[in-house]
N, C-alpha and C positions, 0 to 999 in steps of 0.2 A: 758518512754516506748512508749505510743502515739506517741512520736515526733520521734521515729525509725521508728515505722510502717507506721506511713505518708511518712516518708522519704524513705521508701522501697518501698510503693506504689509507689510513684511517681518514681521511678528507674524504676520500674517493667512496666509501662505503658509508659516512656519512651525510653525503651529498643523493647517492645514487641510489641509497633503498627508500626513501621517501618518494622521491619520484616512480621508482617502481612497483611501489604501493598507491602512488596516486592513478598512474598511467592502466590499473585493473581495470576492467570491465568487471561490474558485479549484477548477480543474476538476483530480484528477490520474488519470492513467493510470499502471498497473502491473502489470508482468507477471515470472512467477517461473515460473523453468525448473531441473529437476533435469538432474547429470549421470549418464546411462544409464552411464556407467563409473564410478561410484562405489564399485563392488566394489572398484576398485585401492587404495583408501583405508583399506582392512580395517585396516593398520598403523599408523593413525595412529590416535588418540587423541582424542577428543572429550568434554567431561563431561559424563557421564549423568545425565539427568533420570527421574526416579523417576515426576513428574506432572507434570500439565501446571499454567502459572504459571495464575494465579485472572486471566486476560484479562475486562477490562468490557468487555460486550457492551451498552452504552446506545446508543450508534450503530450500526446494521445498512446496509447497504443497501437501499436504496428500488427495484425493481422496477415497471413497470404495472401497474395493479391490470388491467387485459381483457388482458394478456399481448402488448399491444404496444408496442413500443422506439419510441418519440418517434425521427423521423428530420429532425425540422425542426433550424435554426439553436442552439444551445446560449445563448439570450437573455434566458430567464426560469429561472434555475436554482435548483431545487428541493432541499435540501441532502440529501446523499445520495443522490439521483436516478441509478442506473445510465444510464449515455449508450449510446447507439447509437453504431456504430463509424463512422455517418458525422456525427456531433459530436466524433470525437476527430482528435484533431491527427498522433497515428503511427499508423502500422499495425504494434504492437511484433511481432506474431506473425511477422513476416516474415524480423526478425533473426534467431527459433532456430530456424524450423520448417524450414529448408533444412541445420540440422545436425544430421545422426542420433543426435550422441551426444546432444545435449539433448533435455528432453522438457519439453514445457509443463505446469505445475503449475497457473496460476491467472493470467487474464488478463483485467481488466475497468476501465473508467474510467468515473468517478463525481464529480459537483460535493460538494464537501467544506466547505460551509457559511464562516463568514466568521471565520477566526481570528483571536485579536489577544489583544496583552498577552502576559504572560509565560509564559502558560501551553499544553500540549499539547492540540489541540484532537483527538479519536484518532476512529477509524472501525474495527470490528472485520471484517476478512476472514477464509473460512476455503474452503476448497477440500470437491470432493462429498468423504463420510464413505466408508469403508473399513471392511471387517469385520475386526478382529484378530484375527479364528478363521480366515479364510478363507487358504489354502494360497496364494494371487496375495500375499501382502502378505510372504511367504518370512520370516515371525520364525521364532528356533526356539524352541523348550519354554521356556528361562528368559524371552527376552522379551514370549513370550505370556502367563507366569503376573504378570510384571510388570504388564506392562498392566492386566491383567485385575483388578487389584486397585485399580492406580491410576484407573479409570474409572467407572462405575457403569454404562455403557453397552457392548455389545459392540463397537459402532463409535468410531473415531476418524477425526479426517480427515486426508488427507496432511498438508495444510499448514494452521496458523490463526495470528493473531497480529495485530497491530495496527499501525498506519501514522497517523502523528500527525503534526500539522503547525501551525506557530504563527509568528504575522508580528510584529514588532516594529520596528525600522529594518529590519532584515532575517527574510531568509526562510530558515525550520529545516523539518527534518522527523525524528522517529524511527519507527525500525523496532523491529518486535519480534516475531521470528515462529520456528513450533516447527513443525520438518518433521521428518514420521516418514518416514525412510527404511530400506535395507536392512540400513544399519549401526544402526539403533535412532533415538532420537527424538535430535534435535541443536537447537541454541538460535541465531539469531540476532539480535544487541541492536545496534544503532549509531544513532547522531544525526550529523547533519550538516547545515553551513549551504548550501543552495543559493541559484542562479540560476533564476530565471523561463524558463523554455521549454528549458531546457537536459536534455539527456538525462541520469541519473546511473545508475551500477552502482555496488549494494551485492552483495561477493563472503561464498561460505563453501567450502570446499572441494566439498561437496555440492548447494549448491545455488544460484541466483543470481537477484538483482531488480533491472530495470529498471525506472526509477520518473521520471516530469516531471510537474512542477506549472507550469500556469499561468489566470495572470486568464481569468476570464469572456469578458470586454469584448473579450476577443484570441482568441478561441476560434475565431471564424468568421471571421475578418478576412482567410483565404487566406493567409500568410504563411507 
């Protein structure tokens, strides 16, 4: 009889911590910073993107609807839900904004609904919209006639692209983000397995994302 119930236990806990690892709500914060010296890069080589990839926009983020930022405890998380900065766990801006050469493109953290199974569960970001006509965005004549064909809009925005994330034993996330910078539009694509609460840098020569994922449940916990 012991040896059933041990043998049940261990079912029962083999069964029901996977699901209680999938069933989290995870919060992630991320912030993407260009480098202000990216002129020096003229020489390299990047492949040019004609237009932009066909990014799903079915997840946006969630704002307040009366325009104000929820400042309580991060305990009933709403998917998608833009956090106030006193629900997130870093203060990423702190890392670039004290280096002149970087410049903040996009910095905001958001509970990111309950991933699981095999699949990419994605949230589309994209940074304020830019005029491709206007003389601040320094394209010259070919890259603007480019654009201008490739869009249907006169605006683009610096940075857009997607941030996915999917829990299985372990925890993944992909990137996928298109920054128009001074050198023209450039692409980057990675996947990678993380750590829970662990800070990660995804590099491009142009431009860079600090990105951490963690549970809900640990969000307020002071740690």
């Amino acid at each position: 009889m012991k040896i059933e119930f041990n043998s049940f236990t261990l079912f029962f806990l083999v069964i029901i911590f996977p699901i209680s690892l999938h069933a989290r709500t995870y919060q992630v914060e991320v912030l993407i910073f260009s480098n202000k010296n990216s002129i020096s890069f003229d020489e390299e080589l990047f492949p040019e993107l004609q237009s932009l990839p066909d990014f799903p926009v079915n997840n946006l983020l969630k704002r307040p609807l009366d325009g104000r930022e929820e400042t309580e405890p991060n305990l009933l998380p709403v998917p998608y839900q833009v956090l106030a900065n006193e629900q997130k766990k870093l203060n990423l801006e702190s890392k670039v904004e004290t280096n002149p050469d970087l410049k903040i493109i996009f910095s905001e953290g958001w509970n990111h609904g309950r991933p699981e199974g095999n699949e990419f569960e994605y949230v589309y970001l994209e940074s304020e919209p830019i005029s491709i006509f206007s003389t601040e965005n320094k394209l010259n004549f070919q890259d603007t006639a480019k654009l201008s064909e490739a869009f249907s809009s006169p605006t683009i925005a610096i940075l857009q692209g997607l941030v996915g994330i999917r829990v299985s034993q372990l925890l993944y996330v992909d990137l996928d983000f298109v920054f128009g910078s001074v050198n023209g539009l450039v692409r980057m694509k990675e996947s990678r397995k993380l750590k829970l609460n662990e800070l990660n840098y995804f590099d491009h020569p142009l431009f860079g994302v600090l990105l951490m994922v963690s549970p809900v449940d640990q969000a307020s916990d002071g740690d």
